[in-house]
Structure formats: structure tokens, C-alpha cells
SEMAR-688957 format. One record per residue: residue in three letters; y, x, z of N, C-alpha, C, O in turn. Coordinates in steps of 0.05 Angstrom, whole numbers, plus 5000, padded with zeros to 4 digits. Each point is the difference from the previous one (the first is absolute). Example, Ala and Ser with C-alpha at 12.3 -4.5 7.8 and 13.67 -1.06 7.14 Angstrom:
<nodes>
ALA488652645156502449825000502450185000500050215013/SER502149724973502450165001502249855014502250105004/
</nodes>
This chain:
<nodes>
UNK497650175000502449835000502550185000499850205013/UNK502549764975502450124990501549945022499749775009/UNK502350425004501249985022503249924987501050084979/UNK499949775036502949934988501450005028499749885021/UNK502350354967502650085024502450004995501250194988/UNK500249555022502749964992501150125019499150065022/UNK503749984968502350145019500549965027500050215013/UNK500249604999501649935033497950025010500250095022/UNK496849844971498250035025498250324990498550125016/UNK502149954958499850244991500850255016498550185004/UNK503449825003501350155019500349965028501250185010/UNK498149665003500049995034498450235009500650125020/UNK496849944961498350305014501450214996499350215012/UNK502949804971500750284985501450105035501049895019/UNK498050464967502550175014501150254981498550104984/UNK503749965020501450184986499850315007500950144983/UNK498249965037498750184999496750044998499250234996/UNK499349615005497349884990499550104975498350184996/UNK503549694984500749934975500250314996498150104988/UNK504750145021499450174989498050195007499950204987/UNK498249765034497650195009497649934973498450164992/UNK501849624998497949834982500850194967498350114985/UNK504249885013501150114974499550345003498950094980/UNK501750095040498950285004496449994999498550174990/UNK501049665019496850005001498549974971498050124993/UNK503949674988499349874967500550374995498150124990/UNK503749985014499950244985498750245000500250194985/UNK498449765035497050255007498149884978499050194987/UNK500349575004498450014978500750134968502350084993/UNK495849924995500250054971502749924985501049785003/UNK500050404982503149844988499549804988498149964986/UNK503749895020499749654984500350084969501550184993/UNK496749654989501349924975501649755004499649835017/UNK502850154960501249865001501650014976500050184983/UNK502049515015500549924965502049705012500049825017/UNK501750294956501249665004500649944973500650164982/UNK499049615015500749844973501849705000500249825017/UNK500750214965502449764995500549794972500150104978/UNK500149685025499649784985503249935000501650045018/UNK498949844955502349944998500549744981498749964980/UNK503449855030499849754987503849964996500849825014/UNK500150244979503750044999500750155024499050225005/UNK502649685009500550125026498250015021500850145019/UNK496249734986498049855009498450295003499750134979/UNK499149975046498750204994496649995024500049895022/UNK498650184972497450035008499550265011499750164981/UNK500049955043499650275001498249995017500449845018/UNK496750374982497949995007499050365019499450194985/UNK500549845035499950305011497749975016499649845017/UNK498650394973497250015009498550265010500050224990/UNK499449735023498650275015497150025010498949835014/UNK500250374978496950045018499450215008500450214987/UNK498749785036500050275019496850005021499549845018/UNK498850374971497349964999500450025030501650155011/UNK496749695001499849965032502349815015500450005024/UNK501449804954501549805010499849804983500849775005/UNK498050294971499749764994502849964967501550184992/UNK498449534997501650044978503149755003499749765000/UNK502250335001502549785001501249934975499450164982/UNK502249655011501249904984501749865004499549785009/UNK503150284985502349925008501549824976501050144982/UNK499349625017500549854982502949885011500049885022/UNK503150144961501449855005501249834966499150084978/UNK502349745024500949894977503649985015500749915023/UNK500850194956503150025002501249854983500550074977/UNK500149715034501249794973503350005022500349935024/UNK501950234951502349995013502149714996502250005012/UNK496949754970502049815012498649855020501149785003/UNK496950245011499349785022501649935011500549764999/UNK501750485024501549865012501949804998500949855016/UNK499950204949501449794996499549725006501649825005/UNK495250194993499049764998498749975037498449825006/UNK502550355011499449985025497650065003499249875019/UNK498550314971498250095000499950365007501350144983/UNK497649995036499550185002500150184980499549844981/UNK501050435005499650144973497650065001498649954981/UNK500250175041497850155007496549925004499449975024/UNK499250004962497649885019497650224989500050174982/UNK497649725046498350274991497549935013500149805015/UNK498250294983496950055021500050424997501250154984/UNK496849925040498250264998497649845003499849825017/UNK498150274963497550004995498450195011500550234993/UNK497549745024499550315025496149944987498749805002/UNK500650444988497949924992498450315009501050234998/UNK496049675016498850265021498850194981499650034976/UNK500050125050499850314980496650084996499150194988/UNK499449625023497150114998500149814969500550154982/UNK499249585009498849804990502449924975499149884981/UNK503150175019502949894986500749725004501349854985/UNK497450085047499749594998502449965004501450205002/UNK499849544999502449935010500650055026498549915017/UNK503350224991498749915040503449825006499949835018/UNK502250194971501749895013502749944976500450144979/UNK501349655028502749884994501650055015499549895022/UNK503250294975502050055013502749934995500550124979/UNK501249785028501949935001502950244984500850205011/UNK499949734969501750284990501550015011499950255002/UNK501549705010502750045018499250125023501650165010/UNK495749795004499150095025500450294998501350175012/UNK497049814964498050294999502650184993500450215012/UNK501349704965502350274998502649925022502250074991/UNK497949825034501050035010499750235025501750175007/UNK495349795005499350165018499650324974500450225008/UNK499249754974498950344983503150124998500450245003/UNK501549604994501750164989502050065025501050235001/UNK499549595018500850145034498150335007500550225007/UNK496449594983498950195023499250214978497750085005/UNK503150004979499550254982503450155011501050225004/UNK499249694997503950195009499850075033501050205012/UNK497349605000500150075027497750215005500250085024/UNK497750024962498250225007501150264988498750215004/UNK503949784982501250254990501450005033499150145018/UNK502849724984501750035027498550065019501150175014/UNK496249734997498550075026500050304998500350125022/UNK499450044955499350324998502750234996500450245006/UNK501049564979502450094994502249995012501050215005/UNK500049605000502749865025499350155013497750105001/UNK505549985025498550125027499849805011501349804993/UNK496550205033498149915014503649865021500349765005/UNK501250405001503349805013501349984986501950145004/UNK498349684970501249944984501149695019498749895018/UNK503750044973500949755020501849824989500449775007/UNK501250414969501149814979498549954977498850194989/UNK501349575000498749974976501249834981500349775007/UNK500450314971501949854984499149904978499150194986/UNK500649514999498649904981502149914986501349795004/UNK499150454973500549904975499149754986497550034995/UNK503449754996499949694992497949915012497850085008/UNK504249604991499649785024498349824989499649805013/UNK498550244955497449804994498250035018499850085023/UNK498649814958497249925023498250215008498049975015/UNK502850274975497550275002501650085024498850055021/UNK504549974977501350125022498949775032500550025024/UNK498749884967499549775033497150115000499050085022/UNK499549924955497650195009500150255015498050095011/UNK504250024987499750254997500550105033498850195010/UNK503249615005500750015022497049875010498650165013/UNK500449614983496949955022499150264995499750105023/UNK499450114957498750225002501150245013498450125015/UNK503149944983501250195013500750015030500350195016/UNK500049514986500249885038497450095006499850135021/UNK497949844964497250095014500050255004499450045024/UNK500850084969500850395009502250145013499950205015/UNK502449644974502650105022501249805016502049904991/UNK497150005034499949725012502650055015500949815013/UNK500150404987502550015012501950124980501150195010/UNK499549784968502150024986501249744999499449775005/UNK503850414980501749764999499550004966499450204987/UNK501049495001500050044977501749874988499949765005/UNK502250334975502849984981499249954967499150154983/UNK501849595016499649944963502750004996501849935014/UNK498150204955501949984979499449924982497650054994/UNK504049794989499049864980503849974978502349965007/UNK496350084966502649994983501449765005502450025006/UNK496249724995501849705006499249905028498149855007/UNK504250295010500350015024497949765010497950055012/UNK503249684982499549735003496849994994498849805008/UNK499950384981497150025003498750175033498149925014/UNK503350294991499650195021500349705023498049925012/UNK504749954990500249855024498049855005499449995024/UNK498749824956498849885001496650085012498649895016/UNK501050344969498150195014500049915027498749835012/UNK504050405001500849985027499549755007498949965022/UNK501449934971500349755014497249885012499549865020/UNK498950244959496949895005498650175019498149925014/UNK503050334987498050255023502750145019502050144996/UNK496849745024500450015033501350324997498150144993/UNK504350005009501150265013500250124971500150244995/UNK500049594992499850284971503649934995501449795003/UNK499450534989503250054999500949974964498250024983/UNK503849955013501049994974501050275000500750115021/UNK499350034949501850184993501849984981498850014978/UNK503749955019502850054979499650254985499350044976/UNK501150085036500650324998497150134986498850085020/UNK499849964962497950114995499850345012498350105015/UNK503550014975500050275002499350135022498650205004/UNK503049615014499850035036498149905010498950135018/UNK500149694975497749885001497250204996498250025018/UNK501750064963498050184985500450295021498250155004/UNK504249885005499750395011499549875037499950155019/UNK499949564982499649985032496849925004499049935021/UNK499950104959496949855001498350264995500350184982/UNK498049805037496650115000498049974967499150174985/UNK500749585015498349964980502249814986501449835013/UNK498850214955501149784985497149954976498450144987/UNK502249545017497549894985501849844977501949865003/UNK497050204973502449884980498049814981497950094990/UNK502849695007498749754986501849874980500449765000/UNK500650404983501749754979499550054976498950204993/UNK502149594987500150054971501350254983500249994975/UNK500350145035503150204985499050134991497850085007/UNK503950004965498850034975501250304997499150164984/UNK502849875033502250334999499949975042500949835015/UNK497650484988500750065032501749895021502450034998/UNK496649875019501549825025500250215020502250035010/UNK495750144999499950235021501250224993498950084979/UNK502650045027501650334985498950185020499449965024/UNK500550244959497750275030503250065008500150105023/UNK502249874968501650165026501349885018501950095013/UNK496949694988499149845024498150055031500349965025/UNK498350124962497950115016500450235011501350204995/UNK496749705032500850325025496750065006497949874997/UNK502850375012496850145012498749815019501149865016/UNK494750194974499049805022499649704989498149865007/UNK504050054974498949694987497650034993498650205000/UNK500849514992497149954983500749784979501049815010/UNK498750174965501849834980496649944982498350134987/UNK502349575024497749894987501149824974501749845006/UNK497450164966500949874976497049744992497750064998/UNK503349744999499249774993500549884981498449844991/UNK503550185000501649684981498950134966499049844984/UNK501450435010500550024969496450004985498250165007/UNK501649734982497249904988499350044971497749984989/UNK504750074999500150014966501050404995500550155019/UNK499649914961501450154984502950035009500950205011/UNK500749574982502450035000501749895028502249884999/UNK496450175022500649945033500050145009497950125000/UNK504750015020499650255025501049825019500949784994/UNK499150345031501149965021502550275023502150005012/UNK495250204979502350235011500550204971498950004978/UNK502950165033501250234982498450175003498150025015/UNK503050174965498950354993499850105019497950125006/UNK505249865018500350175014497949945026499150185014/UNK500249534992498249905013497650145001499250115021/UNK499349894953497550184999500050294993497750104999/UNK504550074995500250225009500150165030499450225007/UNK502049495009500250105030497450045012499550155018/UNK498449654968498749905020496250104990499150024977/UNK499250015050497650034982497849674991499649795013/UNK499750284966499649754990497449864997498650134983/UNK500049655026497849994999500149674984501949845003/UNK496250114985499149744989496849855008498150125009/UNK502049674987497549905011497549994973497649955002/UNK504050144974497050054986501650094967501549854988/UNK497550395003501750174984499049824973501250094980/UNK497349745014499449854978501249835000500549914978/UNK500749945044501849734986503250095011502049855001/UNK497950315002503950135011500450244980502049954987/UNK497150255007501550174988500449954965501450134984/UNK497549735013500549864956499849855002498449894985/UNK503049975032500149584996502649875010501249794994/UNK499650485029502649865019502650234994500050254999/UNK501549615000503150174986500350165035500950234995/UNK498949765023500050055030499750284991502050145005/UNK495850004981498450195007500050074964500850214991/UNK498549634995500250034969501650164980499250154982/UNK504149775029502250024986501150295012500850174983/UNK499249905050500350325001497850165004500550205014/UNK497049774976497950194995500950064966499750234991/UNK501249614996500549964978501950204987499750184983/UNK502549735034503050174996499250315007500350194985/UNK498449825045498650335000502650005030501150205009/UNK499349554999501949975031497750155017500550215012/UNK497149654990498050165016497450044973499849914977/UNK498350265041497349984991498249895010500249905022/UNK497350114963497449835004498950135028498649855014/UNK502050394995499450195022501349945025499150055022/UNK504249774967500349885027499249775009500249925023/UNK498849954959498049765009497050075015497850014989/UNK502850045046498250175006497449895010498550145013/UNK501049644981497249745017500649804984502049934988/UNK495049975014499849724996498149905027499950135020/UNK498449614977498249875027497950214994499250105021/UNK500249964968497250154989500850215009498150164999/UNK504349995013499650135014501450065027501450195005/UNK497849585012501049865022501450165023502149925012/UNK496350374994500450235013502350075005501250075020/UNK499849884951502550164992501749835012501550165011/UNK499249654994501849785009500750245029498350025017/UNK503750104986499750095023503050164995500450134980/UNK502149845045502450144999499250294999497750085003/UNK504550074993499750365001501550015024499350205014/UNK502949615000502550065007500649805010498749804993/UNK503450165025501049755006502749934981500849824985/UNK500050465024502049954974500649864972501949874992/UNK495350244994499849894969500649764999500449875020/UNK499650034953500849744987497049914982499650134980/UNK498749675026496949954993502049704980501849855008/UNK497450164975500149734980496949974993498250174997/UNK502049524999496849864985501249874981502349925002/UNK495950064975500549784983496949844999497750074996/UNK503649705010496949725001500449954969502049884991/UNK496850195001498949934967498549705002500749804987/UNK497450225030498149744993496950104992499150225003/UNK499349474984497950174983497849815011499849945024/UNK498849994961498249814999497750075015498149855001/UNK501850425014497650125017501149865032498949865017/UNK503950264981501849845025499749695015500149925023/UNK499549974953498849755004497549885003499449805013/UNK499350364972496350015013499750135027498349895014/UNK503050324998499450035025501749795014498849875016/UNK503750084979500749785011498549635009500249855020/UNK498750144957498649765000497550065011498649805003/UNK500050475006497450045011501050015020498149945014/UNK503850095001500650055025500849675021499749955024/UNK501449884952500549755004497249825011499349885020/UNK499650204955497749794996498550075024499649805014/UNK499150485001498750045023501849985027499350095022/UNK502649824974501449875025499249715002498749895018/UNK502449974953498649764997496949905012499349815014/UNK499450374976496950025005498850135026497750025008/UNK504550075003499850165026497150204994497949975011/UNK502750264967497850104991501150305016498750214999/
</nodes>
């Protein structure tokens, strides 16, 4: 029988440090294969990300992006993960899309910071006020339970509203100041030209990147990843797919040499210094989501 796990009762087992002990553990096995493919109907798009990873089993990440819904008061977004076992290829489970990339993509940024961030880090500042940035604070509350945490957001009137929903969280005006008074800055937005500038940045940060997903998306500057040493969560879907990492390996701003880790080589996650400046970039990746949804489903199943 096929297990079906929707979102709100999907998550009452989850934990956020759980979640990233589950994702370091997915990466002691065999490297995932993995692939994505895309269907296209005008603006109407089908995109399909799949992974198999011998000793977890095979995922499939199915969303459909139809961008006038909202007009019509409909969601843009809809989706299932397909979780199918690793001895037999049977079905074993239905997951909820929103579940599954909400907890993978928090808790893939939060297992760079557990190794990376210092351990008294106390400010924490979340670049944009969507829905990953509200993720991003439940994940990060699970590891730094005594930080204060400060959103900025380009249309202010989005940041307040945030605030408004989570208990003690501070607004920031001022980005600049904002950015040289924080421990960890976690950055979640659309921006298509750098929002973070490295001369901003002081010794000892940890600058985690989320938002840029395409080619032609950054979030921080040159001078950002020149300051800083640089790690990504998997060198196949970040370094020739995301403008983050793409566009100054490209130019020859940095090299492929300073891209010094990926999960596969977990060890490495580790400061030199207190001093230094540690950046991640969360790429994503359809393996992310198979350990994610294996990690779900045996909470579910209490396995």
C-alpha cells in the first residue's frame, strides 16, 4: 500500500536538526545519479528532478508552473515527490511538494551553517521576507536558539508583515548596517544583479546564498566571494547552472580551486579561523530531495 503524506500532519514529526543529521548521513552513500527534465506548453511549464542513490532508494520530484493562476486565484505551483524503494523499485510513498522542498531547502542551508557559522553567532539576518525567508528563521531557531533575528526586504511593507507573523524578529532599513552587525546573513530573493556587497562584510561572518537558481541570478558580488572561502552543497547543480558561481568562475573573478567542498565531502565543512568569512551556496538537486523525503517518510512510519 502507497503511503500518502500531506503537509500539516506531514510535518508535526519533522525536526530541523534531525533533518540535517539525515542529509550528512544520505551523503556517506554512493553519489546520487541525478537529471532533470522539462515540458513546455507557452508559458506553462512541467519540470521533473530525479534521483537515485543506491542504498536510499529512487525520488522524483514533479512540479507544474502555470504562471497566470493567480490571476485566476489559483496557486502557480503544484507538485507530488514520488519515493520509490531501493531493494524492489515499488512505490513506497506520495509526498506533498511544498512539504518536501520546504524542509530540503531550509535544511540544506542549515547543515552548511551547523559546520560553518560560529558555534556564538547571535545575530542573524534574513535577506527577503517570502516564504523560504520564514523557513529559514524556523531552521536556524533550531541551532541558534538564542539569536536575535533581523529581516530586510526591498518592499519594506513585505519585511513588516513577516515581523508581524514571528514573535521578536527585528526589521532592517539600513541593509549595509544591517549586514556588518550580523553573524550569519541568510539571503533568499529573486535578484537578478547582487544584493550582498563583500565590502560589507567583516571577519568571522558566515553568508549563506539561496535565492539565485538560473544563469542569469546572483545575489552577492565579486568582492563577496573573493573575501570569503567558499563552499557549495553539490558542484553538479551550482557551478554550470547558477550565475552565483557561473558568471565569476567565468569572468576568471575566482577559480574552480576556490570552490573548495561540496556534501560529498562533508569533512571539509570546517572553519580555519574565527576570523574568516565561510559562504555556501544551496544550489538544490533532486538527490536533496530523496534524502529529504526518506527522512520524512521514516518519521512518518516511525522507521
Amino acid at each position: 500500500m502507497t503511503t500518502i503524506i500531506p503537509f500539516a500532519a506531514g510535518e508535526e514529526n519533522l525536526d530541523w536538526l534531525a533533518l540535517t543529521d539525515a542529509l550528512a548521513a544520505g551523503h556517506t552513500l554512493p553519489k546520487a545519479e541525478i537529471s532533470d527534465s522539462f515540458l513546455y506548453r507557452g508559458k506553462d511549464t512541467l519540470l521533473q528532478r530525479q534521483a537515485w542513490i543506491d542504498g536510499l532508494g529512487i525520488g522524483v520530484k514533479s512540479a507544474t508552473v502555470f504562471p497566470d493562476n493567480p490571476a485566476q486565484e489559483v496557486p502557480m505551483i503544484h507538485g507530488a515527490v514520488t519515493l520509490f524503494d531501493d531493494a524492489h523499485g515499488r512505490l513506497e510513498a506520495l509526498l506533498d511538494f511544498h512539504l518536501v522542498t520546504k524542509w530540503k531547502t531550509a535544511g540544506d542551508s542549515l547543515l552548511a551553517a551547523r559546520r560553518l557559522a560560529r558555534p556564538d553567532s547571535r545575530n542573524i539576518l534574513i535577506v527577503g521576507a517570502g516564504t523560504v525567508g520564514r523557513n529559514l528563521h524556523a531552521a536556524y531557531s533550531a541551532a541558534f536558539p538564542n539569536a536575535q533575528f533581523t529581516v530586510w526586504n526591498r518592499t519594506a511593507a513585505n519585511a513588516e508583515k513577516m515581523a508581524a507573523q514571528i514573535p521578536g524578529l527585528k526589521i532592517a532599513l539600513d541593509l549595509p548596517a544591517a549586514v556588518a552587525a550580523a553573524d550569519i546573513i541568510t539571503c533568499a530573493t529573486m535578484s537578478t544583479e547582487p544584493t550582498l556587497l563583500g565590502e560589507w562584510l567583516r571577519p568571522g561572518q558566515h553568508v549563506d546564498l539561496i535565492g539565485a537558481y538560473r544563469p542569469d541570478m546572483r545575489e552577492a558580488d565579486d568582492v563577496a566571494l573573493q573575501r570569503a572561502r567558499i563552499f557549495v552543497d553539490s558542484f553538479e547543480t551550482t557551478l554550470d547552472h547558477i550565475g552565483e558561481l557561473k558568471r565569476p568562475l567565468a569572468s576568471g573573478v575566482i577559480s574552480r580551486n576556490d570552490v573548495l567542498a561540496d556534501y560529498y565531502a562533508l569533512d571539509a565543512f570546517k572553519r580555519q579561523s574565527d576570523d574568516e568569512i565561510t559562504l555556501f551556496k544551496n544550489g538544490g538537486g533532486a538527490h536533496l530531495d530523496l534524502m529529504t523525503s526518506r527522512y520524512i517518510l521514516d518519521q512518518w512510519t516511525g522507521a
